[in-house]
C-alpha positions as CSV (number, residue, x, y, z in Angstrom):
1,X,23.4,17.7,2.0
2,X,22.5,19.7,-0.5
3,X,25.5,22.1,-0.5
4,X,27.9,19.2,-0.3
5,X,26.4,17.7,-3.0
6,X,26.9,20.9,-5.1
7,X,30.5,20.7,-4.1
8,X,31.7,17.6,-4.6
9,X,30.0,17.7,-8.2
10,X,31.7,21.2,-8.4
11,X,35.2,19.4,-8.4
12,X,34.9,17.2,-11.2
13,X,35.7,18.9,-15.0
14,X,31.9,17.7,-16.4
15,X,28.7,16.6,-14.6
16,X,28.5,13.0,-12.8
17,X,25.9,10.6,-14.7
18,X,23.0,10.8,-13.1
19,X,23.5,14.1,-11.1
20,X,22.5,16.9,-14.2
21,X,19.5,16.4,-16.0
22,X,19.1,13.0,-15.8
23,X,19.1,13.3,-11.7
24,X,15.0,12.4,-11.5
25,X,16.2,8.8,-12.5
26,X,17.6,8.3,-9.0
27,X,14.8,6.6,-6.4
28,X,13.5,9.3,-4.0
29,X,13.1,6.7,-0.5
30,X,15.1,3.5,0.2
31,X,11.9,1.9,-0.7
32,X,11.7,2.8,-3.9
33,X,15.1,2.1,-4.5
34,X,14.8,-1.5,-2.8
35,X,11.4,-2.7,-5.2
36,X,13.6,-1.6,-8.4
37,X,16.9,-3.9,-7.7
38,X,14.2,-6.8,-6.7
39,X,13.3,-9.3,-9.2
40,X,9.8,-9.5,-9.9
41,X,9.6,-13.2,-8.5
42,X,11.7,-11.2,-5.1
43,X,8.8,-8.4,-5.6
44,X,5.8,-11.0,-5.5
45,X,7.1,-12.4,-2.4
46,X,7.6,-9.3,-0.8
47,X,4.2,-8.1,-1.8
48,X,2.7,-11.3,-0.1
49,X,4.9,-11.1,2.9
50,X,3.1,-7.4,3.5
51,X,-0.5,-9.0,2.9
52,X,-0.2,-12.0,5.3
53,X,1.8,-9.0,7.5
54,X,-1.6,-6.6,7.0
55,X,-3.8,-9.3,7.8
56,X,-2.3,-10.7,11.0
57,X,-2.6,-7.2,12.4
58,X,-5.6,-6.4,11.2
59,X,-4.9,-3.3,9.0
60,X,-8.7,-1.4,8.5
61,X,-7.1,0.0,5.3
62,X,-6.8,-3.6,3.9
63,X,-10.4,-4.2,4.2
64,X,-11.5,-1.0,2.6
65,X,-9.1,-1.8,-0.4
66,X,-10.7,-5.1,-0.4
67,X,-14.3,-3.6,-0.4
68,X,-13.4,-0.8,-3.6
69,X,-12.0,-3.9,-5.5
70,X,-14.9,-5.9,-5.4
71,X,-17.0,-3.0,-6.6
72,X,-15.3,-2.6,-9.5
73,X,-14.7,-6.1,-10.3
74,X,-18.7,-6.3,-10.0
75,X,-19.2,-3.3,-12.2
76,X,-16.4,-4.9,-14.7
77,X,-18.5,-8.4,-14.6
78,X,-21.9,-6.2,-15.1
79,X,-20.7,-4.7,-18.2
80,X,-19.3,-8.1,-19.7
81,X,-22.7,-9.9,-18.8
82,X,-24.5,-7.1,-20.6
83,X,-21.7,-7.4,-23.6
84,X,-22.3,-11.0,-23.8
85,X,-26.3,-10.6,-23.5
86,X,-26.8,-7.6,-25.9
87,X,-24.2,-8.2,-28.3
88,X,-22.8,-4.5,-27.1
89,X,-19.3,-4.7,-26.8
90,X,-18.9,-1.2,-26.7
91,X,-18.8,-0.4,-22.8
92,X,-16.3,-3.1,-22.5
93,X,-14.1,-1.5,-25.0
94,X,-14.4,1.5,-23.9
95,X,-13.4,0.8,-20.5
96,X,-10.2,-1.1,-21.9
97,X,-9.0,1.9,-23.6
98,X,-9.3,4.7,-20.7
């Protein structure tokens, strides 16, 4: 592929856009290339289409994601407690600006 790739750009008087330097622009999987043309209403639909999918065959994966989430979301709502308590806002800020 490669090779007729090289010769095909080989027959033209200046580089193709997209095929010199700018050639990392291009989406590496069909994937990829499928989530950019979507609109981002398309993209939330196909995002939720893949949850419900997950779900109804119980992907183990899902659940683990599930469980880290709610770790840090606890962590996150520990600091703002503390914030709010203390009058420290600095942990909050500083986690904002990582």
């Amino acid at each position: 592929m490669e090779k007729l790739r090289h010769d095909w750009i080989a027959e033209f008087e200046s580089v193709p856009p997209g095929n010199g330097t700018e050639s990392d622009r291009w989406a590496s999987t069909v994937g990829k290339a499928a989530r950019t043309a979507m609109s981002t209403s398309e993209r939330d639909a196909h995002e939720e289409k893949k949850l419900k999918l997950r779900k109804a065959i119980a992907d183990q994966s899902l659940h683990e994601e599930s469980e880290a989430n709610d770790s840090k979301d606890a962590e996150r709502r520990r600091k703002l407690d503390a914030a709010v308590a203390n009058g420290d806002w600095s942990p909050v800020i500083d986690e904002q600006t990582e």
